[in-house]
Backbone bond lengths (Angstrom), bond angles and torsions (degrees), N, CA, C in turn:
res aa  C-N    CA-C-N  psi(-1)  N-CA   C-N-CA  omega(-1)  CA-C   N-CA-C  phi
1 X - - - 1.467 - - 1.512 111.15 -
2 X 1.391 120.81 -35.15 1.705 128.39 -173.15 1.784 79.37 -75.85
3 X 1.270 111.33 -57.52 1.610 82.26 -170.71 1.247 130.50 -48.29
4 X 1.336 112.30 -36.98 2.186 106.12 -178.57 1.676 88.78 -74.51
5 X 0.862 145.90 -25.64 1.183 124.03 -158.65 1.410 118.02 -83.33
6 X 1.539 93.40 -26.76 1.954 103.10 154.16 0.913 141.63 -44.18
7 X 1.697 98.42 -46.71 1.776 111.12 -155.85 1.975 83.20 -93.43
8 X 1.716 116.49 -35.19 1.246 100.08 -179.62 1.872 107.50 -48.62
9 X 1.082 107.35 -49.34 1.932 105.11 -166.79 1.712 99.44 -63.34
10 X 1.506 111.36 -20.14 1.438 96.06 -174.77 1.317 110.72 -84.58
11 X 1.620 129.11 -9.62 1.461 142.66 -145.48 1.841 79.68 -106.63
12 X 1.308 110.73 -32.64 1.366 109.95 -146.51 1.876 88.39 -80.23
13 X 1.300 131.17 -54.25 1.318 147.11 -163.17 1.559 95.10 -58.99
14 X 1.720 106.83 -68.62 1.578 96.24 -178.61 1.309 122.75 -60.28
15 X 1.583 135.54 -3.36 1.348 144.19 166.13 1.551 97.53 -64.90
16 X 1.204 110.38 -49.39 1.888 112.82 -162.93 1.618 103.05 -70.85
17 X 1.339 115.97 -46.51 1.245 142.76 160.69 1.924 112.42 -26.80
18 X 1.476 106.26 -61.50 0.994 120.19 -178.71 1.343 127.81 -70.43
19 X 1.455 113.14 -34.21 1.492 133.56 173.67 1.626 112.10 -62.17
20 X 1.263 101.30 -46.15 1.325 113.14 177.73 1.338 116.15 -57.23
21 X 1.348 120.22 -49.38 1.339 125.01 175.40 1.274 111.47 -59.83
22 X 1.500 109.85 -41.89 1.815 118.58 -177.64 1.668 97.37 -47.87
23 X 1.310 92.06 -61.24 2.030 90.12 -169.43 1.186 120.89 -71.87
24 X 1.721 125.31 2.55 1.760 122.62 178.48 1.786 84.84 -98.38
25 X 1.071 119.92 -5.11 1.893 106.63 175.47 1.209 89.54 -100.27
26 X 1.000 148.13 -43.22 1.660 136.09 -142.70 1.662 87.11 -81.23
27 X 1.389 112.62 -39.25 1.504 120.10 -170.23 1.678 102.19 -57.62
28 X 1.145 101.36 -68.63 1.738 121.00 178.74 1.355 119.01 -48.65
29 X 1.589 122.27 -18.68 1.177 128.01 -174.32 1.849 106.61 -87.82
30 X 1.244 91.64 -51.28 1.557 98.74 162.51 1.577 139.01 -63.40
31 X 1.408 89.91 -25.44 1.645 78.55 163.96 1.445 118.01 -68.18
32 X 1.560 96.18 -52.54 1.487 108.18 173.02 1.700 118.51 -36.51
33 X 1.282 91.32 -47.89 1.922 92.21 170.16 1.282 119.06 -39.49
34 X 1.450 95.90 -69.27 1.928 121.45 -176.42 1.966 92.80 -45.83
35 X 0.968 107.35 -62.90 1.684 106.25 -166.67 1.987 118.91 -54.69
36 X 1.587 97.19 -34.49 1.090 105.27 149.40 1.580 126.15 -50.06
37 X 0.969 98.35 -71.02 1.876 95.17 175.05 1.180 116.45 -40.13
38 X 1.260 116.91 -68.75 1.407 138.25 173.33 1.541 98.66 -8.11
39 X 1.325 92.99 -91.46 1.726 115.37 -178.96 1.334 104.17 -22.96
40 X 1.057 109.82 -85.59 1.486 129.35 -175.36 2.057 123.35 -42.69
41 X 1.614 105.00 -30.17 0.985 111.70 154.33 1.811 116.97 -57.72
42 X 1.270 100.52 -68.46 1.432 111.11 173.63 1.531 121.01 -53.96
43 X 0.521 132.41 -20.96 1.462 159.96 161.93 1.860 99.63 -59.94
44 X 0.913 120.58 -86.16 1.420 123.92 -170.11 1.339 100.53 -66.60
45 X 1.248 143.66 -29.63 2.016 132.92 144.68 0.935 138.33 -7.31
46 X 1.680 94.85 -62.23 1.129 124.24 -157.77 1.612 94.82 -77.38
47 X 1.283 108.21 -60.98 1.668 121.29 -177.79 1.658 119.19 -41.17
48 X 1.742 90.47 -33.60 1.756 103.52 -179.00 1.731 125.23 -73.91
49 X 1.997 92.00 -31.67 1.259 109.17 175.81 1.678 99.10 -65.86
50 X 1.562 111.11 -77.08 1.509 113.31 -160.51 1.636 106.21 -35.24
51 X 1.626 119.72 -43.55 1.559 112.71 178.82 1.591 106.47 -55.06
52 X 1.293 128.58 -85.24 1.501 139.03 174.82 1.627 104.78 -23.45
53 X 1.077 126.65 -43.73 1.344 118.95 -174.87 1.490 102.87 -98.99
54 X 1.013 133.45 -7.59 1.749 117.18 162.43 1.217 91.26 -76.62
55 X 1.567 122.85 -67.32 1.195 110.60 -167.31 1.404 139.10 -36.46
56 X 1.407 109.53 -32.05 1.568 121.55 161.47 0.927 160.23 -59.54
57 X 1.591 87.84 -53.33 1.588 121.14 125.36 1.458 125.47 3.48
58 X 1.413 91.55 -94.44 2.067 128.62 171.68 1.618 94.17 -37.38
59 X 1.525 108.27 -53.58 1.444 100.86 -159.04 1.568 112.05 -47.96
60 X 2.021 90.78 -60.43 1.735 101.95 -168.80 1.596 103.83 -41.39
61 X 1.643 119.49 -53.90 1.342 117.85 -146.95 1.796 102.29 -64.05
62 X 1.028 108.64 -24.58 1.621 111.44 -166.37 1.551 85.68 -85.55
63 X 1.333 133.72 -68.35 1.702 107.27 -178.44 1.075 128.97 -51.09
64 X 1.408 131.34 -25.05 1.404 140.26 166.86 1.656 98.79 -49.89
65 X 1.663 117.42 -83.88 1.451 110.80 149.00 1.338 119.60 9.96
66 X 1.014 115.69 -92.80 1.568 136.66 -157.01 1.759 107.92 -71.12
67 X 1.355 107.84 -15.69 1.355 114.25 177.94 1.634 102.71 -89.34
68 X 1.432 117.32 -62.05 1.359 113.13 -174.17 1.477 103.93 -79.76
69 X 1.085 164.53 22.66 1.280 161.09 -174.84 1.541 126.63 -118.33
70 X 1.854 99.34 -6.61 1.240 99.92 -175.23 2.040 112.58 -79.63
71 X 1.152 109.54 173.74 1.778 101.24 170.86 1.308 111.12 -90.52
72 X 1.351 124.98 -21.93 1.261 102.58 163.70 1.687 144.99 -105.30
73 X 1.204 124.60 143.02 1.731 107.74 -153.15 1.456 125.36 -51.67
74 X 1.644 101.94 143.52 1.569 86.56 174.66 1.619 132.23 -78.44
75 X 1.232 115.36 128.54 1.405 134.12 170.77 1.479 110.85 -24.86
76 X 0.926 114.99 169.94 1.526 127.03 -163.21 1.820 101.51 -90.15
77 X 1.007 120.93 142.91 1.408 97.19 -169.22 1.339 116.15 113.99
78 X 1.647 99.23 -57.70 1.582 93.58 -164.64 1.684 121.87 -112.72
79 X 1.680 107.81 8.05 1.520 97.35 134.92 1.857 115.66 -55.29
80 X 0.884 104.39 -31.92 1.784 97.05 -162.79 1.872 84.37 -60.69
81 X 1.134 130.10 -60.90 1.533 126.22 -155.35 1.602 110.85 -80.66
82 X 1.806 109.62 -11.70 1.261 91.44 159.60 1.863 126.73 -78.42
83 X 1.418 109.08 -41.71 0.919 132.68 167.01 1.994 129.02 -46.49
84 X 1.120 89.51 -32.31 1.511 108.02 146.23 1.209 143.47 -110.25
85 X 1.463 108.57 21.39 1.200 112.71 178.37 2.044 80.94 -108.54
86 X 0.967 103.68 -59.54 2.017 102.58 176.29 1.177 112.96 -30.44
87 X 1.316 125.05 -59.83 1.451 131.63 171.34 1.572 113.77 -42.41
88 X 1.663 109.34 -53.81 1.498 103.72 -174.38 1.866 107.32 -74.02
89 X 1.292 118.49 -27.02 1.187 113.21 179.72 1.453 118.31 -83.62
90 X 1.304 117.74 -2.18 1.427 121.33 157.64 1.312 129.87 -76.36
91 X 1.477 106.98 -37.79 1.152 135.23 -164.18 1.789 104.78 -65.85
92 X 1.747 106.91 -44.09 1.474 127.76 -165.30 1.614 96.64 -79.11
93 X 1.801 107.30 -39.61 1.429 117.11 -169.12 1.503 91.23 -54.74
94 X 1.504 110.91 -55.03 1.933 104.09 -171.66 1.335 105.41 -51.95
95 X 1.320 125.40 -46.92 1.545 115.60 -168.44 1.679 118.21 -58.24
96 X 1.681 94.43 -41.56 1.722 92.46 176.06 1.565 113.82 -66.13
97 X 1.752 131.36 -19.06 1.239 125.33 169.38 1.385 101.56 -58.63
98 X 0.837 126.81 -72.54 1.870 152.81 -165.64 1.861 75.87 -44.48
99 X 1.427 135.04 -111.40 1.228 121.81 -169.70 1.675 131.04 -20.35
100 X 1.270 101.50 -48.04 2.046 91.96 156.79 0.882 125.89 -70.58
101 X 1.196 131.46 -34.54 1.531 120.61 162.93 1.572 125.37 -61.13
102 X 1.358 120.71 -10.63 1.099 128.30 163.16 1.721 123.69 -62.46
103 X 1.672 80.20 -55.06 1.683 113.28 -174.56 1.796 108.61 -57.76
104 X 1.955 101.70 -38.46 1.702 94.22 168.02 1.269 124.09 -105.70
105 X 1.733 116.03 9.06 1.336 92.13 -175.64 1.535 88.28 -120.72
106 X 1.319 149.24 24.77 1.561 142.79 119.09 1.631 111.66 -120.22
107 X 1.052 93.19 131.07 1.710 122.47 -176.01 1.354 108.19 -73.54
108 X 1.279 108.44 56.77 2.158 105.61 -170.22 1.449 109.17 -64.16
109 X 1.303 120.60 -1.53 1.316 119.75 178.68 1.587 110.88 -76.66
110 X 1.543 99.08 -66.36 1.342 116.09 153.42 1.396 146.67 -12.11
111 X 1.559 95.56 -68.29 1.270 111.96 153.01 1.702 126.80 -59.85
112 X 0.844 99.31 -41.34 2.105 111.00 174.98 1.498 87.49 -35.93
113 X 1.771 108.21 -79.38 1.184 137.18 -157.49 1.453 111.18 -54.72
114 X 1.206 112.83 -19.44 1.942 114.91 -175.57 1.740 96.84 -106.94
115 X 1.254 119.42 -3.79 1.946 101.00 167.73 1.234 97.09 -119.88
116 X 1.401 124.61 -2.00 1.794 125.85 159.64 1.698 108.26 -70.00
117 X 1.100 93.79 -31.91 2.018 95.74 -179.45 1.228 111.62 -71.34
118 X 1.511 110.98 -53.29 1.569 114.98 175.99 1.505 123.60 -71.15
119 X 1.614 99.68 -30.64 2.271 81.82 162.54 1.458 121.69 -66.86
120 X 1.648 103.80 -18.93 1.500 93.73 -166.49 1.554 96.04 -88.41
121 X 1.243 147.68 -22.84 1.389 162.95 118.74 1.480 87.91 13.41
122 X 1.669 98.77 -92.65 1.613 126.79 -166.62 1.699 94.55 -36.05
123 X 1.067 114.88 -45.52 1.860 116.94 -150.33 1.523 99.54 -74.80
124 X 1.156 115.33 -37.49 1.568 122.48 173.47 1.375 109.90 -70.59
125 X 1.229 137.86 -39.71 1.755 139.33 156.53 1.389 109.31 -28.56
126 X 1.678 97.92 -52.01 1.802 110.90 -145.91 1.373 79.27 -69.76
127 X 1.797 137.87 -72.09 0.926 120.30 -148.09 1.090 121.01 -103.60
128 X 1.706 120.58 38.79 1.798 139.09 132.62 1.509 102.93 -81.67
129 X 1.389 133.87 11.56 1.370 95.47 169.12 1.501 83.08 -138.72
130 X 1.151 133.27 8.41 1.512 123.27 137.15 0.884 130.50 -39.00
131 X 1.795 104.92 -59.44 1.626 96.19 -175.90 1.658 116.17 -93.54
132 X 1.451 94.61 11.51 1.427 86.30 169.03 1.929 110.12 -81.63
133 X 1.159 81.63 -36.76 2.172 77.88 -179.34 1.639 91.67 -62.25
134 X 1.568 131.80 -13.95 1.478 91.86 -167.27 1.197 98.32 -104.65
135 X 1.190 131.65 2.45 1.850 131.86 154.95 1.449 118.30 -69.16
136 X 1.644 98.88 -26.06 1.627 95.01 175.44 1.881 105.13 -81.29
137 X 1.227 102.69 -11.10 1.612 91.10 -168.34 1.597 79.97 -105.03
138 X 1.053 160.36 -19.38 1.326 130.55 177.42 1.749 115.60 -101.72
139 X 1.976 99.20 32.54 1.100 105.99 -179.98 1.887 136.70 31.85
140 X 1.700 91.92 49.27 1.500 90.97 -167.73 1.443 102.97 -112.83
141 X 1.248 118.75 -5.17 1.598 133.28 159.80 1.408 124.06 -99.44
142 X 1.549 121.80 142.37 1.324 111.48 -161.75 1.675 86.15 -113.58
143 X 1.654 119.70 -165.90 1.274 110.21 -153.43 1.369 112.07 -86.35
144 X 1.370 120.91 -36.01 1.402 118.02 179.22 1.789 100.29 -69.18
145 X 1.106 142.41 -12.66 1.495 138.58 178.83 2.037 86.31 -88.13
146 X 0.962 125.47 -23.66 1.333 103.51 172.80 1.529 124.99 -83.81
147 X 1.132 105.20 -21.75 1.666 117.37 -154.31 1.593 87.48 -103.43
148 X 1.503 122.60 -29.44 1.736 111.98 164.55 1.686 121.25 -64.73
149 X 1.437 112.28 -40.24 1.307 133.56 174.77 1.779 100.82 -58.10
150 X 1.154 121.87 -42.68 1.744 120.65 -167.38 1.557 105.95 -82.15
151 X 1.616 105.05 -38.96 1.461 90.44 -175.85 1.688 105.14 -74.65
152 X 1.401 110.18 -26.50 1.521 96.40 -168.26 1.574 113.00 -73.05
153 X 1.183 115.69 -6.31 1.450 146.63 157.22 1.197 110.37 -44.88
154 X 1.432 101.86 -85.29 1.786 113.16 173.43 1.374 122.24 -33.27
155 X 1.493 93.78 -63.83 1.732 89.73 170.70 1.192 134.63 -67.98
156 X 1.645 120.39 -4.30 1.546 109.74 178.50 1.659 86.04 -81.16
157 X 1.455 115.10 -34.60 1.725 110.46 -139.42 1.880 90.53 -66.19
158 X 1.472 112.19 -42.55 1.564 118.12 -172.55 1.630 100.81 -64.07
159 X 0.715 128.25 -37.95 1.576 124.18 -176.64 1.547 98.21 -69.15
160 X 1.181 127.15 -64.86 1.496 121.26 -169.92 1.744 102.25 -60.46
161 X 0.895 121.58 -26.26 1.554 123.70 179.36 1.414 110.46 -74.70
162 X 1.370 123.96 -21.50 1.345 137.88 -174.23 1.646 113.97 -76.96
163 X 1.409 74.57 -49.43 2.208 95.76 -170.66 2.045 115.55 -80.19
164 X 2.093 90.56 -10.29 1.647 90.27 -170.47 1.369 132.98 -93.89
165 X 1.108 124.97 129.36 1.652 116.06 -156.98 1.851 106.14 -54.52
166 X 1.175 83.81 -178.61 1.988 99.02 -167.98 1.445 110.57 -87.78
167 X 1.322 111.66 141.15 1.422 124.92 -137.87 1.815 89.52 -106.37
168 X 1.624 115.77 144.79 1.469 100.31 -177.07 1.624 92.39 -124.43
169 X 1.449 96.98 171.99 1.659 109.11 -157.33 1.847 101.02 -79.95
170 X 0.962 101.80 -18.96 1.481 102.61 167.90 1.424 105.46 -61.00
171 X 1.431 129.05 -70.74 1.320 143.22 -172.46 2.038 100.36 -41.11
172 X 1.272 104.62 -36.80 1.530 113.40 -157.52 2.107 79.78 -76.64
173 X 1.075 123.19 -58.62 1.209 123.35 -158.44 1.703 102.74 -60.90
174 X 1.439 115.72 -39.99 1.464 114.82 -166.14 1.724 87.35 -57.53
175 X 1.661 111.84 -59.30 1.390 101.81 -138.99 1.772 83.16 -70.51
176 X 1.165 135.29 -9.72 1.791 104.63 -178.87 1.193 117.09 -61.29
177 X 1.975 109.84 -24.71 1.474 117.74 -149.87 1.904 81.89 -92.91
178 X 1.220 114.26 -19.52 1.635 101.49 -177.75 1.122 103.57 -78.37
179 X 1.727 122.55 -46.88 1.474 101.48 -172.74 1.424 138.74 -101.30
180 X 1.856 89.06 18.50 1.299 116.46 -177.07 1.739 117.03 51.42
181 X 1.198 112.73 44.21 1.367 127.52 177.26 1.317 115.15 -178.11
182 X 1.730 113.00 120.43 1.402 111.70 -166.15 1.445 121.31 -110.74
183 X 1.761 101.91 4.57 0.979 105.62 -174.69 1.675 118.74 -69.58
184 X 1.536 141.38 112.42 1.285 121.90 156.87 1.435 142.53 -13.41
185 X 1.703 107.56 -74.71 1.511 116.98 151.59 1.284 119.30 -34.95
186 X 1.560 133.18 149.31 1.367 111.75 170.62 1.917 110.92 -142.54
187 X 1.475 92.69 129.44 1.472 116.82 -175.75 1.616 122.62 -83.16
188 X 1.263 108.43 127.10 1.359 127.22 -167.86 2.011 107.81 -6.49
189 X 1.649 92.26 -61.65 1.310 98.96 166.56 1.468 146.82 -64.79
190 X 1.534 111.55 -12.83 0.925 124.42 178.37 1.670 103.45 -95.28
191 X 0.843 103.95 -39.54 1.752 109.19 174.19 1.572 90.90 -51.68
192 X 1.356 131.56 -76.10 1.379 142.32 -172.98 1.556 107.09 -17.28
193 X 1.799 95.32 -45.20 1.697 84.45 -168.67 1.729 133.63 -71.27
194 X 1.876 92.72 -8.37 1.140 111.58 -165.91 1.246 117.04 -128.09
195 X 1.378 114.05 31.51 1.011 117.23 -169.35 2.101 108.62 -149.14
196 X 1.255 113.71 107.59 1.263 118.48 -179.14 1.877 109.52 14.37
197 X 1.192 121.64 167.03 1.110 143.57 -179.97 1.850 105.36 -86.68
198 X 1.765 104.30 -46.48 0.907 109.60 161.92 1.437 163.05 -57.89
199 X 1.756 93.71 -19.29 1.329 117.69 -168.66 1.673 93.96 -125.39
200 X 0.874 117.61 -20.55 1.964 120.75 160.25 1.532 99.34 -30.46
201 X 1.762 104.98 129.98 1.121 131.21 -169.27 1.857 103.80 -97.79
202 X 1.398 129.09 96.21 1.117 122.29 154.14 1.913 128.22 -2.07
């Protein structure tokens, strides 16, 4: 009888053990989400600006063109609108430099695409160690089948944590406001919120 009552307290620790880990991926997966967007929002801006501002660009320089190029002189008046039309099409020309240089010296595409790899990474973790708590709660694994399942756990989760780009504080704030809890560590209740109906801890 002292023996089940062991392996129960030992079944019971690596359950607590396990949850915890469940909710530092579920956490980590979401930032990664949020940072994805992010990127990718910014990312498609940038792409919208450089179009809109070439295009504008093109416009001024061809009326400028079309203003000084005619044969007969320009009217009174319209130095003022060529002369401000140069100014404004210079002005936009700097902005479209300033936007490519954005566009080549961070890769927001890139980036989207490298914390999009690792949530979906992360998302496949989260729900291998889902169903591992729900084999431990429908007691169909005994303890060494749990403690093989966690480390092989550990080591995928540290390797993908190793290989995943760097997480920004924006990304950290979206996912608190998604999962409405910002704490890292995670408390009975906060686990609760994110974690099945079924496997919710009294």
């Amino acid at each position: 009888m002292k023996a089940i009552m062991d392996e129960d307290k030992v079944i019971k620790l690596l359950d607590s053990q396990i949850r915890n880990s469940y909710g530092n991926v579920f956490w980590t997966h979401k930032i990664h989400e949020k940072d994805a967007d992010i990127y990718r929002c910014w990312n498609n801006w940038i792409k919208i600006a450089q179009i809109v501002l070439s295009a504008i660009s093109t416009t001024g320089i061809i009326f400028i063109l079309f203003g000084v190029s005619q044969n007969t002189p320009l009217r009174d008046g319209q130095y003022d609108c060529v002369r401000w039309a140069a100014l404004i099409s210079s002005g936009i020309s700097a902005l479209l430099v300033i936007a490519n240089s954005l566009a080549k010296g961070y890769d927001l595409g890139e980036l989207s695409a490298s914390h999009g790899a690792t949530a979906l990474k992360l998302l496949d973790l989260r729900e291998e160690y889902l169903s591992l708590l729900y084999d431990i709660k429908a007691k169909s694994i005994n303890v060494e089948e749990i403690q093989e399942r966690r480390d092989e756990l550990k080591e995928r989760t540290l390797s993908v944590y190793a290989n995943a780009p760097r997480t920004t504080s924006r990304g950290y704030g979206k996912a608190a406001k998604a999962i409405e809890d910002g704490e890292p560590f995670f408390t009975k209740d906060s686990l609760n919120k994110i974690l099945p109906v079924d496997l919710q801890e009294e």
